[in-house]
N, C-alpha and C positions, 0 to 999 in steps of 0.2 A: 511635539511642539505645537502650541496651538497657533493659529493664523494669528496676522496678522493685525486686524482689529479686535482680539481678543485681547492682545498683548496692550493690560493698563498697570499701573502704580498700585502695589497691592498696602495698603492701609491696617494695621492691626491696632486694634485700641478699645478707647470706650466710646460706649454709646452712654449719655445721661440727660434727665431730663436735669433741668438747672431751673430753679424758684427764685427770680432775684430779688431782694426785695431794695427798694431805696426810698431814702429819708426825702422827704420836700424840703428839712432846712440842713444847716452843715453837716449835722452828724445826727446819731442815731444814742439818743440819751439810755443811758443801762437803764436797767430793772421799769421800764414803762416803755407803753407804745410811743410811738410817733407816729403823723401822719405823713402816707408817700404815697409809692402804689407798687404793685408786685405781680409780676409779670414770671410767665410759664417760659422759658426758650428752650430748644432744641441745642445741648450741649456733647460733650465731651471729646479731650484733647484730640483723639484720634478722627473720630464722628465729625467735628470743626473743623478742621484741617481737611479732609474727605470732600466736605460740601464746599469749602473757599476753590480748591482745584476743579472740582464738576463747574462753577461759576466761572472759570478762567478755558473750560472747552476739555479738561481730562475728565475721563471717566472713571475714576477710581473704583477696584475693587476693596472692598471691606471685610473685615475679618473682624467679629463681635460676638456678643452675649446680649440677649432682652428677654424679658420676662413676658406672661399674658397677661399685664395687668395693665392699668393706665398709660403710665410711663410710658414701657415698652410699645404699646401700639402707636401712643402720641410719635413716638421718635419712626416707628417701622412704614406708620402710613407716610409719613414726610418724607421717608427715605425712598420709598417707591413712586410716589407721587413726583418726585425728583426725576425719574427713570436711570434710577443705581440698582444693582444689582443688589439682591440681598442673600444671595444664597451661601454667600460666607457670613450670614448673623444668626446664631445659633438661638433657637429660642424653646425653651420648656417650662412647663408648669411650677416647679420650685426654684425658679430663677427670681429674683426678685430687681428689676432695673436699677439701675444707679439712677441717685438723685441728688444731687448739691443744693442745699442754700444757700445764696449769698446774701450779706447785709451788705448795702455802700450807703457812702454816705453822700451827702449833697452834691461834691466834687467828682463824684464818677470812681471815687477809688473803693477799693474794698476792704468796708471795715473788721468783719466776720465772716465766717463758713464752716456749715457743718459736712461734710461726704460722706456717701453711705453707697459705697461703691463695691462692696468686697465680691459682688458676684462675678465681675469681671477678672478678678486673680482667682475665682475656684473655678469656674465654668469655664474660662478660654485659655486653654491645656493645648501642651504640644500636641496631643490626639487630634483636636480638632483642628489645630494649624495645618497637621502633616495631611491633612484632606484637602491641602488647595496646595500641594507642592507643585503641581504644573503653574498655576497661577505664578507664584514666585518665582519660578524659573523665567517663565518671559515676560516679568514686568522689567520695567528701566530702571525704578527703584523698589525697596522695601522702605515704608514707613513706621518705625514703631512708636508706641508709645510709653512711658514711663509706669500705666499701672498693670502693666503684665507682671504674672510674675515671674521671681530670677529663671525658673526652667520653660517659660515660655520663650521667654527673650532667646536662651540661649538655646532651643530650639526651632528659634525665626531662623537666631544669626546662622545658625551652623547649616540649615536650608538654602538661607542665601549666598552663604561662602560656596558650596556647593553648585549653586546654579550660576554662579560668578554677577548677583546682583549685588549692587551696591544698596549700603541701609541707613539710613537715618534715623536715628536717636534724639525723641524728644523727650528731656527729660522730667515735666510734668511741674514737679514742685521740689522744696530741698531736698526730702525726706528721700524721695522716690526715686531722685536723679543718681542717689549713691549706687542703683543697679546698675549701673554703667559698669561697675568691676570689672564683672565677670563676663563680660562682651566687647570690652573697649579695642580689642586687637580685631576684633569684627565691625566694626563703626568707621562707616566713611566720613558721615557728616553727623555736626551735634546744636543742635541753637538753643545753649543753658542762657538765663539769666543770668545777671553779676551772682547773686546769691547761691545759687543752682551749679554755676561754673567754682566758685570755691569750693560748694560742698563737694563737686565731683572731682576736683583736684586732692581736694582732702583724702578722699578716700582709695584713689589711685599714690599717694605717697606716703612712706612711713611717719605717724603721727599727724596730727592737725597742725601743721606749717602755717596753713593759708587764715586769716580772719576775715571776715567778712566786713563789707564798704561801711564804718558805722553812714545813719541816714539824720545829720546835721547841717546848720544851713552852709559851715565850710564845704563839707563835701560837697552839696547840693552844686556850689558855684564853682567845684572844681575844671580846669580846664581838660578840654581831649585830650589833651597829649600828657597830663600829669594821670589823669583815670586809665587812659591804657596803660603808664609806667605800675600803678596799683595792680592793673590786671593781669599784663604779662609772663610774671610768672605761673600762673594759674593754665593760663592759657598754653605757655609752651607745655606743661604737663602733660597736657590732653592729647596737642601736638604730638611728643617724645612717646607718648603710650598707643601711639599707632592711628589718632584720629584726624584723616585727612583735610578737614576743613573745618574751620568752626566759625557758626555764625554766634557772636553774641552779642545779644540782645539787651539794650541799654535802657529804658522805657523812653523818657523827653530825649535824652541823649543820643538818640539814635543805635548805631548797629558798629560793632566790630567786625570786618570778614576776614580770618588769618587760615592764611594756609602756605603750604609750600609751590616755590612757586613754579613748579614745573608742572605739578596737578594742579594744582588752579587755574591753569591760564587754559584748562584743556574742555573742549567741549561733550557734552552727552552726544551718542550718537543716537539719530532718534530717527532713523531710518527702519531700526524694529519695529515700530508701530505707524499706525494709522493716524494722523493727525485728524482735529475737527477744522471746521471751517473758524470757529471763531479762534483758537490756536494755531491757528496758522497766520491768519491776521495780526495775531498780536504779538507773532514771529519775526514779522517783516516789518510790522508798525515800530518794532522797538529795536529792529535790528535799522532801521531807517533813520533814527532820531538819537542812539545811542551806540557807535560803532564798536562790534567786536574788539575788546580786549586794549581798547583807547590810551588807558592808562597803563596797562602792564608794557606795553612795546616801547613805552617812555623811560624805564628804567630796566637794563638787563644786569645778573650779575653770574659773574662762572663759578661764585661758591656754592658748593656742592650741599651745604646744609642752609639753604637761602630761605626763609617763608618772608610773607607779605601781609601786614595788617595793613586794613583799610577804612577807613571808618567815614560810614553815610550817617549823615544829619535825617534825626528826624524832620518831618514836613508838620508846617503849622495847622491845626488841624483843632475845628473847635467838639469838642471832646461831650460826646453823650454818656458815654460806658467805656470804659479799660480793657472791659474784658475780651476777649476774641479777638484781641491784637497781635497775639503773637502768636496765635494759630493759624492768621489769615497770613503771616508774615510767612510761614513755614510753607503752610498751602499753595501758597503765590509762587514762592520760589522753589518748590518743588515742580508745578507744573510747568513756569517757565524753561527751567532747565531741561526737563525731560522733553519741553520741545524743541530744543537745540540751542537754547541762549547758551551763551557762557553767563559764569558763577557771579562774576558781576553785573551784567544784567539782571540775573535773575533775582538777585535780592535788592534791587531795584524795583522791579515788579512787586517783591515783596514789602517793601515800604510804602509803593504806590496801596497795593492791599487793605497796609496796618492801619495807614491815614480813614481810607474808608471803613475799616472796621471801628474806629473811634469814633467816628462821628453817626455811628449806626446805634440802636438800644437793643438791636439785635446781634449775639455772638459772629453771626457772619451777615453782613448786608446781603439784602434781597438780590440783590443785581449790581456784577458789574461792567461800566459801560466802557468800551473800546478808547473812545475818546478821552473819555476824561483819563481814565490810565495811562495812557501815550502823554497828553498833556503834563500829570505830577512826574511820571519817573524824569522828563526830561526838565523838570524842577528838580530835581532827587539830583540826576547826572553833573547839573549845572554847580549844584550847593557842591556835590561830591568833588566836584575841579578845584574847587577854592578849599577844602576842610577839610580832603581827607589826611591820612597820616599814612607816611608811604617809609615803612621801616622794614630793612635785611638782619636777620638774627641770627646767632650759631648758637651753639648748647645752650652760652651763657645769655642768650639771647639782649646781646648790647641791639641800643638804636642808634642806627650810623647817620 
């Protein structure tokens, strides 16, 4: 077993470099240019999420693929420069890096995208996984990411089942989120999108049951509590199929946190590792301004098949880029937790994150600051007293 400051949140995913390009007016007119500008960033799901928790005081280790070419060094010198570890990022000569385009459009959303990522499903093999089994064993959590492929995934989970860590499942995009299959009795925690969360319901139940939210301006103005009745069923699937909590992810709408609520109300113990200074700070800071488990101790109930959806507002937030919102949300609430918050806290932290990742051009903001964090979640905790939706469910998951 390694000591004690060794023991971090091991991270497996992609490393990419991201091309974004954005229009200067609404949109980005087909078949001609327009003028914008188009900016190089340090991306991908796993990579994003790595660097939001090193900003929050964890030191994630990283499990990767990069090539010797531009890409690769652009993303490896960043990543050292950071002082992360890179000796779980596998790099050789016919590795060719991931690279995403993105098109947006004037609005910050994204119009287009091409990905050219497949070195990460040949190159990062359960062989190279099973070279950091000790890593796995004493981190708090396992992070995966969505563009592993099915026998990597399934030889993360079956390492972590093994060393009794808990793993989180992020499931990337729709396409990719359907991996979830063949791991879902190994998945503690999952934060799909509305889209991403039907697709993984779909494919966890016989036939396609579930349709996706059409995007009209009814739906758009739908209220929280008719969008979770939409969601619900989706949601207890994931629940029934063994996934202990699920964050999902709303964009404007903020976040769902469902889970059961005897494991949910329970804390990470986070006495295995070494905390930083600036994680320990922002341990007390928010256990200061947001008290452990507030809301749960206001409602008990003695049924035995009980979960808790909760739903946190997003925070107003004047909006540079979409993008790296939901990996700083993950990021955030991954490192909170692993520093002892409880699950409600922590995706509080992650809100407080998502806020700054939108108003950043960068997938994850340079820096973030103690204060201003402390300040939004206890925005976040405030909106969450008046808005959230506090429903007990069985099979048939009625809201009482």
């Amino acid at each position: 077993m390694e000591s004690r400051d060794e023991a971090a949140v091991v991270v497996i995913g992609g490393m990419v470099l991201d091309v974004n390009a954005t229009a200067s007016s609404m949109a980005a007119n087909p078949r001609t240019t327009v003028p914008g500008k188009v900016l190089y960033m340090l991306g991908g799901v796993g990579r994003n999420v790595a660097e939001c928790m090193s900003k929050l005081g964890e030191k994630p280790f990283m499990i990767s693929v990069v090539g010797y070419d531009l890409a690769g060094s652009f993303l490896l010198e960043s990543w050292k420069y950071a002082g992360l570890s890179d000796e779980g990022i596998q790099r050789k000569q016919d590795i060719d890096t991931g690279v995403v385009c993105n098109v947006f459009d004037g609005k910050g959303e994204l119009a287009a995208g091409i990905a050219s990522a497949e070195a990460i499903e040949k190159f990062l093999t359960p062989q190279w996984i099973g070279n950091f089994k000790s890593k796995i064993c004493s981190a708090p959590m396992l992070m995966l990411d969505a563009n592993l492929s099915d026998s990597a995934l399934l030889a993360s989970c079956q390492l972590a089942v093994e060393c009794r860590t808990p793993v989180w499942f992020e499931p990337v995009s729709v396409t990719k989120s359907k991996r979830i299959a063949s791991i879902v009795r190994h998945v503690t925690f999952t934060s799909p999108n509305e889209d991403e969360l039907i697709a993984m319901a779909n494919v966890l139940s016989p036939g396609d049951k579930f349709s996706p939210i059409p995007r009209d301006n009814d739906t758009a103005n739908l209220s929280i509590g008719s969008l979770f009745q939409m969601l619900k069923p989706a949601i207890w699937v994931l629940l029934h199929s063994g996934v202990r909590i699920v964050v999902a992810t709303l964009g404007s709408h903020g976040v769902f946190l469902c889970f059961e609520a005897t494991y949910g109300a329970k804390r990470h113990d986070h006495t295995r590792k070494a905390s930083s200074s600036f994680s320990t700070k922002l341990y007390d800071s928010i256990n200061l301004c947001c008290v452990s488990n507030s809301i749960l101790s206001s409602r008990k109930t003695n049924r035995r098949s009980s979960y808790i959806a909760i739903h946190f507002p997003a925070l107003p937030a004047s909006v540079a880029r979409l993008t790296g919102a939901g990996d700083c949300l993950v990021g955030a609430t991954i490192a909170s937790y692993c520093a002892g918050l409880d699950i409600m806290q922590s995706v509080a932290v992650g809100i407080a994150a998502a806020k700054g990742a939108v108003e950043s051009e960068l997938n994850v903001p340079a820096d973030y600051e103690l204060t201003k964090i402390s300040g939004t979640i206890v925005c976040s905790f405030l909106s969450l007293m008046f808005c959230f939706r506090f429903c007990c469910f069985a099979h048939d998951f009625p809201c009482r």
